[in-house]
Structures are given as C-alpha cells and as structure tokens.
MARDRENMI-180246 format. One line per field, with one value per residue (C-alpha): x, y, z. Coordinates in nm, 3 decimals, always signed. Layout:
N
east (X:...)
north (Y:...)
up (Z:...)
! end
This chain:
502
east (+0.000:+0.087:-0.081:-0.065:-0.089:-0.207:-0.177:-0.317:-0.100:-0.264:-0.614:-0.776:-0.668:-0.728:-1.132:-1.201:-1.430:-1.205:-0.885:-0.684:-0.310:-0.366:-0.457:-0.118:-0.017:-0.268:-0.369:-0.191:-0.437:-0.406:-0.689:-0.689:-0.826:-0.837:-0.681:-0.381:-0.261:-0.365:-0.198:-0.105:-0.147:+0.182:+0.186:+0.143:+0.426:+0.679:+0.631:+0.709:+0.382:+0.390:+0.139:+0.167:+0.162:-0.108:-0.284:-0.233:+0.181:+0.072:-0.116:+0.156:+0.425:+0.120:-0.130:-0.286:-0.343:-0.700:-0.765:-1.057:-1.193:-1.099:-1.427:-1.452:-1.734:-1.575:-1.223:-1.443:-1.669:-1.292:-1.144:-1.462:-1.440:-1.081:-1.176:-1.428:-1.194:-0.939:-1.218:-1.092:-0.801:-0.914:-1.155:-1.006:-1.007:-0.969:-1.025:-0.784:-0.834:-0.641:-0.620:-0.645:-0.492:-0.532:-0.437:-0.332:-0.161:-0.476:-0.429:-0.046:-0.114:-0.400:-0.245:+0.114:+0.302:+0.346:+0.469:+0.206:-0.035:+0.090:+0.124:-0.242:-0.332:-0.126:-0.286:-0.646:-0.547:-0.479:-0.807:-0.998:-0.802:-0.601:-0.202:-0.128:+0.173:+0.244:+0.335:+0.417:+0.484:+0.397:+0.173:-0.125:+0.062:+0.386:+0.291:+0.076:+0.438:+0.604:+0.364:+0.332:+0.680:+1.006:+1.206:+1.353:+1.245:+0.891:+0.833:+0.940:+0.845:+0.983:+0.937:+1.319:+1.373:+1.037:+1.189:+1.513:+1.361:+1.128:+1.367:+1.570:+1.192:+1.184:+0.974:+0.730:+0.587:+0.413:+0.181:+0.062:-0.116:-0.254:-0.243:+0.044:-0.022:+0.212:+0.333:+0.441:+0.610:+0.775:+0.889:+1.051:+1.257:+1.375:+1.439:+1.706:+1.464:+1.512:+1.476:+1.200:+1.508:+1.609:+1.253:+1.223:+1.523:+1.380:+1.257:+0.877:+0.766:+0.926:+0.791:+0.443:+0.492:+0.563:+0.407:+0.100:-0.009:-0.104:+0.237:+0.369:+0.058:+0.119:+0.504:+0.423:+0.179:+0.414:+0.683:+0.396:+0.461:+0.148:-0.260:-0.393:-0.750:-0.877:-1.258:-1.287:-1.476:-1.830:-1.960:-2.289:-2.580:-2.642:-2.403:-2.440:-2.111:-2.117:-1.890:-1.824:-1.650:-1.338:-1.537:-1.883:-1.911:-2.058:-1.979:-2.003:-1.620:-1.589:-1.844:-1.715:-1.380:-1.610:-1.810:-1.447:-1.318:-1.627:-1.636:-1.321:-1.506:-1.833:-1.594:-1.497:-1.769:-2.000:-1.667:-1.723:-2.093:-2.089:-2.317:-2.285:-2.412:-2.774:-2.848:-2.715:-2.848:-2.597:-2.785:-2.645:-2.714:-2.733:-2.668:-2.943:-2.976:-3.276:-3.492:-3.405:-3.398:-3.459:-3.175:-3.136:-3.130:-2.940:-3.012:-2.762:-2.979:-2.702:-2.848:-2.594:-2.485:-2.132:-1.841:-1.643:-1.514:-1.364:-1.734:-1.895:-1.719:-1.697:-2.105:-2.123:-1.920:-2.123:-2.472:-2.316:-2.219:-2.590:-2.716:-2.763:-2.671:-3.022:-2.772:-2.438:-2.308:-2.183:-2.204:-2.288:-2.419:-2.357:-2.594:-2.650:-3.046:-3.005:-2.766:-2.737:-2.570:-2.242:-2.003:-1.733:-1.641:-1.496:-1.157:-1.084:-0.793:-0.869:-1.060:-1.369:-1.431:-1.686:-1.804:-1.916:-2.191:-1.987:-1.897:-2.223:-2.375:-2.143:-2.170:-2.598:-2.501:-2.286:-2.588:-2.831:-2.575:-2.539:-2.921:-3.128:-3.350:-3.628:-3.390:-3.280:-3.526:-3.475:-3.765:-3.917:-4.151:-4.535:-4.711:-4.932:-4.977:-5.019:-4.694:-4.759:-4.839:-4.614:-4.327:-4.265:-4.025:-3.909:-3.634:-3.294:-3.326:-3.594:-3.575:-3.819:-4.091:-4.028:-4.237:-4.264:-4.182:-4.573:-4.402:-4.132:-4.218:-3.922:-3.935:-3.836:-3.575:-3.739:-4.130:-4.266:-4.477:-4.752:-4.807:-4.787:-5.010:-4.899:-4.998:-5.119:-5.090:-5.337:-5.323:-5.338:-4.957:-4.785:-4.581:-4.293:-4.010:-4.159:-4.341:-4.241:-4.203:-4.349:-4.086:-4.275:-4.618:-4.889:-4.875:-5.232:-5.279:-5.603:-5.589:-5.736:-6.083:-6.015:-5.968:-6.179:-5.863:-5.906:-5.686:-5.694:-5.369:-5.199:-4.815:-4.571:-4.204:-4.141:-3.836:-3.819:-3.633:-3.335:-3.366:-3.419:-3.658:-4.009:-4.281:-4.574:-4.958:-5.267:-5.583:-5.871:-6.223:-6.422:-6.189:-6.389:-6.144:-5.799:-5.746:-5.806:-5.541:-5.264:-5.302:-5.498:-5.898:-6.119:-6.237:-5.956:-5.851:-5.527:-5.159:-4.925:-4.591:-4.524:-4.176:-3.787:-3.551:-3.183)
north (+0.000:+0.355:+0.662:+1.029:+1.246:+1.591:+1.810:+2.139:+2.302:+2.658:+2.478:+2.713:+2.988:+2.892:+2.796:+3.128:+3.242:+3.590:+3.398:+3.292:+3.315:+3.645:+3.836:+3.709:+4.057:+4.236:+4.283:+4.053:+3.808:+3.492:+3.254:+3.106:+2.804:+2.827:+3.110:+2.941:+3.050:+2.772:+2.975:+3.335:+3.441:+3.600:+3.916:+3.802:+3.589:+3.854:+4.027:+3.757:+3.569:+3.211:+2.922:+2.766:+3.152:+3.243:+3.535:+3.722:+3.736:+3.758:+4.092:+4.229:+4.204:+4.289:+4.515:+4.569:+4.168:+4.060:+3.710:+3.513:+3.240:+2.904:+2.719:+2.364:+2.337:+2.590:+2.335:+2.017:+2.133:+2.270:+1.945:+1.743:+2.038:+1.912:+1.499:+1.540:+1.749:+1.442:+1.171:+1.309:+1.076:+0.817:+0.644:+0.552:+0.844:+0.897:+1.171:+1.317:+1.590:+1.888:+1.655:+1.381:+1.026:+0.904:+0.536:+0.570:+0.256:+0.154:+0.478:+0.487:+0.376:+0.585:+0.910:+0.871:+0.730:+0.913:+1.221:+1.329:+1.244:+1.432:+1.728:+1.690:+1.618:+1.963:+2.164:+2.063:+2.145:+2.513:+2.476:+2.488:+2.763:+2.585:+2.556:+2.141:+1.991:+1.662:+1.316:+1.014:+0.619:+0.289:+0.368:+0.578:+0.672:+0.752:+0.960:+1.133:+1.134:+1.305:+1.511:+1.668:+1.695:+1.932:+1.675:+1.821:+1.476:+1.392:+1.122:+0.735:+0.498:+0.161:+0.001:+0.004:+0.404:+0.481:+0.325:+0.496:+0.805:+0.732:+0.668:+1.020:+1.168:+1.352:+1.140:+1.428:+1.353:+1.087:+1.313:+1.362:+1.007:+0.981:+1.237:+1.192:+1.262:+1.426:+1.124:+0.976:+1.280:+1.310:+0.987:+0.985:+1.291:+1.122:+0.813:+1.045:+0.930:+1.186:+0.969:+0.737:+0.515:+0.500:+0.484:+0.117:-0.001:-0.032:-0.349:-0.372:-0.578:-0.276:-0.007:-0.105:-0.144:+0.201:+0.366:+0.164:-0.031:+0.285:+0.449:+0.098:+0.037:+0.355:+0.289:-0.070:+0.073:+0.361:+0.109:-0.134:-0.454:-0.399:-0.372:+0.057:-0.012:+0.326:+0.437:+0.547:+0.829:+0.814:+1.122:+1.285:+1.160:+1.518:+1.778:+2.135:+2.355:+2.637:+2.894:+3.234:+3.534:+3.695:+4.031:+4.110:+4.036:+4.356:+4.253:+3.912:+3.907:+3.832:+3.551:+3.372:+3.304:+3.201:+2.931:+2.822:+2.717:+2.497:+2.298:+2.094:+1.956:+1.875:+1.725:+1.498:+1.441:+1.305:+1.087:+0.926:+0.881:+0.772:+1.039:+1.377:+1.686:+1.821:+2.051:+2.331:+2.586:+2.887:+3.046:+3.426:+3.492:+3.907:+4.124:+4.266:+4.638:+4.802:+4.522:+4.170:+4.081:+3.701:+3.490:+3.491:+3.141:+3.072:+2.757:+2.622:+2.335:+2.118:+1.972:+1.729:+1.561:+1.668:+1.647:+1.914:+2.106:+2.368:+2.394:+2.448:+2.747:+2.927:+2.869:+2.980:+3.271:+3.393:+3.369:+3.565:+3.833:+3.824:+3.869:+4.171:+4.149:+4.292:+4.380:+4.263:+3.899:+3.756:+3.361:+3.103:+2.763:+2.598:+2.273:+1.970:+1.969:+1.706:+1.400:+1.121:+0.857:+0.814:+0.553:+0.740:+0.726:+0.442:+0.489:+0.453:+0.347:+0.558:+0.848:+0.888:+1.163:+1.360:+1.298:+1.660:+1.547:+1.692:+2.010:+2.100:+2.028:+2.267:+2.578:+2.543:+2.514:+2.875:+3.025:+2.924:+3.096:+3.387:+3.434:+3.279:+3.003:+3.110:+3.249:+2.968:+2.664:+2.382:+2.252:+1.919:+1.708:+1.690:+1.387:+1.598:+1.556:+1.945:+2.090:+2.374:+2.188:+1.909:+2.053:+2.330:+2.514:+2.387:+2.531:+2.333:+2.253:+2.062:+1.698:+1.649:+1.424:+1.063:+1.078:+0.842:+0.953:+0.973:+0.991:+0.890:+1.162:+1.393:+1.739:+2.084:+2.242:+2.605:+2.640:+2.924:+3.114:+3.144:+2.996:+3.214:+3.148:+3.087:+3.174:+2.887:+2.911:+2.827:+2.469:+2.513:+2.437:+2.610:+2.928:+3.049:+3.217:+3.039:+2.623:+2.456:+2.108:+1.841:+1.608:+1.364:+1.202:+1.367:+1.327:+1.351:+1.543:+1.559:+1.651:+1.830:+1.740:+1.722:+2.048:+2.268:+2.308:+2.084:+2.095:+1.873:+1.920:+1.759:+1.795:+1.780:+1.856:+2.053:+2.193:+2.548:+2.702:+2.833:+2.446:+2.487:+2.249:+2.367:+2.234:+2.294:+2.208:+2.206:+2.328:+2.119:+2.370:+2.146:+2.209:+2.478:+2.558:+2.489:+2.845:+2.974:+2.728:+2.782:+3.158:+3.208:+3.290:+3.044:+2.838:+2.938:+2.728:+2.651:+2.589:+2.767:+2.742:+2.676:+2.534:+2.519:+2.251:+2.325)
up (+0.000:-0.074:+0.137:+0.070:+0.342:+0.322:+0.634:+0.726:+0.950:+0.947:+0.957:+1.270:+1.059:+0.684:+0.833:+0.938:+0.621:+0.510:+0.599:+0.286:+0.138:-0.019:+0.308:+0.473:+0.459:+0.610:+0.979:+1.211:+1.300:+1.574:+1.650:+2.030:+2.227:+2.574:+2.596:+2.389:+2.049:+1.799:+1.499:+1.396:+0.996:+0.887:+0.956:+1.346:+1.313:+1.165:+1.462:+1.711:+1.753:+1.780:+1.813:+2.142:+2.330:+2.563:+2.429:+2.740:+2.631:+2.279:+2.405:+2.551:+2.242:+2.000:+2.143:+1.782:+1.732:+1.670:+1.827:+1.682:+1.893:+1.736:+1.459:+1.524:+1.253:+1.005:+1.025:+1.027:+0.687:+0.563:+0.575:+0.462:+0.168:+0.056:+0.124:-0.143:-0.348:-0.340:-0.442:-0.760:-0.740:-0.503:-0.394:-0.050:+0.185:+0.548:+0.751:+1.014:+1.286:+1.046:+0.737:+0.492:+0.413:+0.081:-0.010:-0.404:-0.484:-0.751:-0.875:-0.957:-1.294:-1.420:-1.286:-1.452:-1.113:-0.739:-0.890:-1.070:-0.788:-0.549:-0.807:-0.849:-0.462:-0.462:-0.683:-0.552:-0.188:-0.337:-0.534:-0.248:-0.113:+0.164:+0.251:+0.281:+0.394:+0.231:+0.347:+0.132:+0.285:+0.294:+0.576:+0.659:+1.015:+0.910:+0.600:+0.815:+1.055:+0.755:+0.700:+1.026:+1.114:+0.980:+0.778:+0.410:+0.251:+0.370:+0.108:+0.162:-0.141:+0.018:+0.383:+0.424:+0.344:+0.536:+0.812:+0.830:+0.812:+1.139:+1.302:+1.244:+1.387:+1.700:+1.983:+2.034:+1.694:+1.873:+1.967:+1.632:+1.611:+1.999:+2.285:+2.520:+2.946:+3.147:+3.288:+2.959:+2.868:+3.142:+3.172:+2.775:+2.852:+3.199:+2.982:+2.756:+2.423:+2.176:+1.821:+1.722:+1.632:+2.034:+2.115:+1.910:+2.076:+2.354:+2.489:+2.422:+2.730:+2.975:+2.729:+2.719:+3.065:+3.148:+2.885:+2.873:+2.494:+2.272:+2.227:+2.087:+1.916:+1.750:+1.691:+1.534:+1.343:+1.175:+1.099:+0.911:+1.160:+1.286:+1.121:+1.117:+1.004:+0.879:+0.836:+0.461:+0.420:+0.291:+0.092:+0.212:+0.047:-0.101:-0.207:-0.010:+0.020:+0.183:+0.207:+0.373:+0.144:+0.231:+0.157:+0.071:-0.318:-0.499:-0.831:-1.023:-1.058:-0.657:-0.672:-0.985:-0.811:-0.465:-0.712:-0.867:-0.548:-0.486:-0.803:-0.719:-0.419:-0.639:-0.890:-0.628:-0.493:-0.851:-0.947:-0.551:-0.649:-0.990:-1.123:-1.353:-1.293:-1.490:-1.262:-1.016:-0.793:-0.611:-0.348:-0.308:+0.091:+0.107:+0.371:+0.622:+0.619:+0.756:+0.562:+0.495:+0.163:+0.025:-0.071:-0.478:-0.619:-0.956:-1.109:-1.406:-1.641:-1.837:-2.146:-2.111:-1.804:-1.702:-1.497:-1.721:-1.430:-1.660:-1.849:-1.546:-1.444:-1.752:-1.729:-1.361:-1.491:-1.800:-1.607:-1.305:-1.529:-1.675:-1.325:-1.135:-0.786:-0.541:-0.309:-0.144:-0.105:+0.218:+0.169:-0.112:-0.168:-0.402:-0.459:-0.660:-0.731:-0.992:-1.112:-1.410:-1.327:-1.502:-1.555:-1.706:-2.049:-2.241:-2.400:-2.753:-2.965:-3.210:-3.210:-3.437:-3.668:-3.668:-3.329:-3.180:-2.988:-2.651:-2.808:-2.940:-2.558:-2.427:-2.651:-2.634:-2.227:-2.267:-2.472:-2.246:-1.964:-2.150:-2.380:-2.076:-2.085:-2.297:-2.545:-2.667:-2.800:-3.070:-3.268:-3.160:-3.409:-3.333:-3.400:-3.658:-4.047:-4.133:-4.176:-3.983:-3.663:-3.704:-3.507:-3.206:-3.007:-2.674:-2.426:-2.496:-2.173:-2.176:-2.312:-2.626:-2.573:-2.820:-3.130:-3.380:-3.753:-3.943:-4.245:-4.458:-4.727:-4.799:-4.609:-4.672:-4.425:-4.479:-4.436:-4.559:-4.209:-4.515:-4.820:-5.109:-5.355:-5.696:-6.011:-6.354:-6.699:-6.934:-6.881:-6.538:-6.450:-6.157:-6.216:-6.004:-6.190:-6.446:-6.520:-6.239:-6.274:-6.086:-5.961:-5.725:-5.699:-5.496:-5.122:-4.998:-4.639:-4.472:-4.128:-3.853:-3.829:-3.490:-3.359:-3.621:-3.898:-4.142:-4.441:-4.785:-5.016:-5.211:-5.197:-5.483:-5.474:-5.814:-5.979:-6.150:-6.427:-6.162:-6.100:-5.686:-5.552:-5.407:-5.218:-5.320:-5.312:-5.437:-5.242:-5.248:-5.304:-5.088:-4.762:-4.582:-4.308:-4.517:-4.562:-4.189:-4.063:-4.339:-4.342:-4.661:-4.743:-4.683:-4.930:-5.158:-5.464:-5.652:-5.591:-5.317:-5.250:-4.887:-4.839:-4.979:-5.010:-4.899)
! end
C-alpha cells in the first residue's frame, strides 16, 4: 500500500471564512483556544507571535493583534471540503483531525506514477483555497508522521527508506497520532529518548509497561509490523457547500472566483458517487440592512450531463455576469439539485471523426448561460400531419418528448410562415419564376378534423427554371377551413408554394 498524506498546518486559521493566502499581509491576525494561540497568519508571526503563546503574552508584544476564537465546525466542513476534493483521485479516503490520508496505490497507474499524484493532490489542496503539507509512505501513520513533522524529505516509497527516516523523527511527533499525558512525557525525557530510532530499541515488554499499549501500538503501526485499520470516508448523500466570502461580493467578478473554489469539491464528490451533474443551484445569501432581503437562487440546467469542471465554471461565470446582484453577497451555496448517473467514459484506440456530440452540448449550455433560458429553443416534431403543426419550439433545456416519424415523405428544411399562392398558366400548370415542374407524386394530407382546422392538399415537390426544388400544393375547393389554418382565405382554390428545399 501507498498513502498520501495531506496536512493542514494553518487549519484554525485557513477555516475562518475571510482567511486565505492572499490576506497574509494584512492585519496581524491569531486565532486562540483556551486562551492558547492555535496559529497566527503571517503578519502576526513577523512580529514575534507564535502558536503555542497564551494570548495574554501575545497581548503584551502585540497590542494591535485581533484574536478570533478558534471554529470547530468551520475546520471540520474545511477538511470534509478538501476529502471530497481528493475523491478526484481516489476512492479511498480517510479523515484526520487537520487533514487527509489518501491510499493511491490503484491509482499509480492511471495518474502517470506518485509524482504526478501528489502534483495533483497539490494543486487541488490550493483549489480549495487551503495551505497542505504533504506526506508520502507505505503507511497511513507515518505519511501522516512526515507530514506533520520538519524533515527536508517527507516522502518514503519503500518500507526500508520509510523506516530509516522514522527513526531520524523527534519522539514528540508521537503526539501527532494519539495524545500523550504528562506522565508519559515526562517519563521519555527522563528516559534520555530523543529519536523514534532509540525509542524502538527499547525493549517492548518494559515499554508497554511504562508507557501503557497505545504508544507501541502507534510505533508498530508507523513502521507497518502492525494492522492501522482506517474508516474510509463516505460522501454525504447530497451535495451542499457552503462557504463564507473573504469580503462582501458587490460585483459578479468576486463571486465567480467564490463558485471556482467549490467545483473541485463537487468534482470529487459526482466521481465518488458515480453520477454527472444536470443541474445546479448557487444560493447568493445578502446582507441585512434596515430590511431583509430574500436569498437569490441561480439555477444552471445542463443539457448534457457533465463532470467538465472547466465547463462548469466558464457557465457559472457567463450567467453571473448576466445577473444583477439585489444587493451585497456575504455567503454562497452551491448545490447539486439534480444527477445522471455516469459511468465514465470508455476509451478509444482511435478516435472517431466527426463525433461533436460533446462540443455541441457545451456551446448550447454557454448560450443558455449567457441568452437565458427562454432564449434559446430547438424545434421538436409533433405527432401531426399538417406541416404547420407538425413541429414546435421547446427550451434546450428541456428533453423532447419521443415521437414516432408519421411519415417517410421527404421534407423541406425552410417552411414558408404562409403559403404564397402561386400563379397557372393556361393549362393550369404552376408558375414560379416560371413552369415549375413536378418532380414527385402527390402526397395527400387531410388533417385536422379534430380540432376545427381541417386541411386537404396535395403535396408535390417541383423543380423550376433556376432548378431549386419547391414544395408545393394544391388546395382542395371542398376544404372549408384549409385556408383559416394555413393563413390564406377560406375556401380558396389553386396551388401555393409553402416550403424550400436546402
């Protein structure tokens, strides 16, 4: 086995919902437990603040430092945040107080080998706007060890290198995997232990002895001679993410870079489930002046299922910039309202040309993002002989109903709105530019009895002189009501053009 460990060292900090990497330089900031620093952003730090300090000394070499009280939620919904995130590359997660463990050795091969995993682990860890430390070994504990602690080389590929570099560890990194007492601390620095190295040395009846079972559980357990059994981590039935902006958001530009650092974790989170996205919903949460105003709900249709990560923000960002903001933005939610399951997609030796079908999908989805949803339709058939009721416009977003073909009769790709009625010569032929031509038997329609517009024709496809094809028809006298339902007088006789062939 192979386990990735990504810690979050700054995690009490990075939670806080206007605390990220580009306000390092602003305001020094601290956030405290117990009236303990937990962590200090940089500014803090440059001016001798340190984690571990109790505020009260803090105070006093700082007056001008803020102290926030410490978010257990915000740092839990953080980390769960970045576990789905990494369901991008792995199926088999575990959670940790101020991180994750990922076990990747299934994954080597599709990903291109370790390096390019932990590239990627990387780059989603700063997708979701938080600082990791990373860990690689053989073992969940000791990458989470290397991880966690202040060696140059924190990555160990074999059980014989991961080994020699526990043992180089400092034995207060045992407190990284399960809280030490007083006693046993006490008791390692009486001992003269300094090195996880001396620490193993020891004999194991008299350690567990004095230090009771978990520190050697924990030590066997680094060094693989003993089972870790992890509890994988399950993604919630329904994907909600909130999250809290740095600043209130008075423009689209602010929110589009909010709704980017979400998608990684919905990514993750429809490649753990199996499913695509079809539809989305962001939830803009304003802020209260003197009256409260209602949340604004966005919704994003797909008309095809996706898990294009890079689609889905370009078509968050085009239908933000369509949308004018009521007021202020203090916090979004972004959430899944609808999912088609989705096995991934086959690969192919070689690729087949002319297929388009995705790219098509994806510039109707930026219209749609862009136009709105009632400015953009497609025509769907209509199980109707007339011409002029056999199809209609539906939102692209909608999916067409399944009609049956009535008729295997050729069709013209341009029908006139009304016919135009032509002119005969003295025997009665058709004249359009000139004789046209009669190219195909007659194709009797009589329809509508049903609904009051009833229509008898008889349809020809005929050729003129500039030798385009037509469709035309003939009016029957005895239809009473042909005329009101085509556009033309009632009762009206003869020929009428009412279509073109491409």
């Amino acid at each position: 086995m192979l386990w990735i460990a990504l810690h979050l060292p700054q995690l009490p900090l990075q939670a806080l919902p206007w605390s990220r990497p580009g306000l390092e330089a602003a305001l020094p900031v601290a956030v405290a437990e117990q009236h303990t620093l937990l962590g200090a952003n940089r500014a803090a730090r440059a001016l001798g603040v340190r984690a571990g300090q109790s505020v009260a000394t803090a105070l006093s070499l700082l007056p001008q430092l803020s102290v926030m009280p410490r978010d257990v939620p915000r740092e839990v919904a953080t980390v769960g945040r970045l576990a789905l995130a990494l369901g991008a590359l792995t199926p088999h997660l575990s959670l940790a107080p101020s991180g994750v463990l990922l076990e990747v050795q299934s994954t080597l091969r599709l990903f291109g080998g370790i390096r390019a995993l932990l590239r990627r682990a990387r780059a989603l860890a700063l997708a979701v706007d938080v600082q990791a430390r990373l860990g690689c070994a053989p073992t969940a504990s000791a990458a989470w060890l290397f991880a966690t602690s202040g060696l140059v080389r924190r990555h160990a590929l074999q059980a014989r290198g991961c080994a020699q570099r526990l043992d180089r560890l400092p034995v207060s990194s045992l407190s990284q995997l399960l809280p030490l007492t007083l006693h046993q601390t006490e008791l390692l620095q009486a001992l003269g232990i300094r090195e996880f190295g001396a620490l193993r040395a020891l004999p194991r009846a008299g350690l567990q002895h004095r230090l009771g079972r978990e520190p050697s559980l924990a030590l066997d357990r680094s060094y693989g001679t003993a089972p870790d059994p992890r509890r994988w981590f399950t993604p919630p039935e329904r994907f909600v993410v909130r999250r809290e902006l740095m600043q209130r958001a008075d423009d689209a530009a602010v929110l589009v870079a909010a709704v980017e650092a979400l998608l990684p974790a919905l990514l993750g989170w429809l490649q753990l489930r199996w499913q695509a996205a079809t539809v989305l919903a962001l939830r803009l949460r304003h802020e209260h002046g003197r009256e409260p105003l209602p949340d604004t709900v966005l919704r994003l249709q797909l008309s095809v299922p996706s898990r294009d990560i890079a689609q889905l923000a370009l078509l968050w960002r085009e239908r933000l910039q369509r949308h004018a903001l009521a007021a202020p933005v203090y916090e979004i939610a972004l959430a899944l309202e609808a999912t088609a399951p989705d096995g991934g997609t086959p690969g192919e030796l070689l690729s087949i040309p002319g297929r388009h079908d995705g790219e098509h999908a994806a510039l109707l989805d930026r219209l749609v993002a862009r136009l709105g949803v009632d400015h953009v339709q497609r025509w769907v058939p209509v199980a109707d002989h007339r011409p002029e009721h056999a199809q209609r416009a539906l939102p692209v977003t909608e999916t067409p109903p399944a009609v049956a073909a009535i008729t295997t009769a050729p069709r013209p790709t341009w029908l006139l709105p009304t016919p135009l009625p032509l002119a005969t010569d003295a025997g009665g032929r058709p004249l359009h530019g000139g004789v046209l031509r009669l190219c195909s038997r007659a194709e009797r329609i009589e329809a509508g009895w049903f609904d009051g517009a009833l229509v008898r024709r008889d349809y020809h496809v005929a050729e003129g002189r500039d030798h385009r094809l037509r469709w035309i028809y003939r009016e029957h006298r005895s239809s009473t009501s042909a005329g009101a339902s085509a556009g033309v007088s009632a009762g009206a006789a003869g020929w009428f053009l009412h279509g073109w062939f491409g």
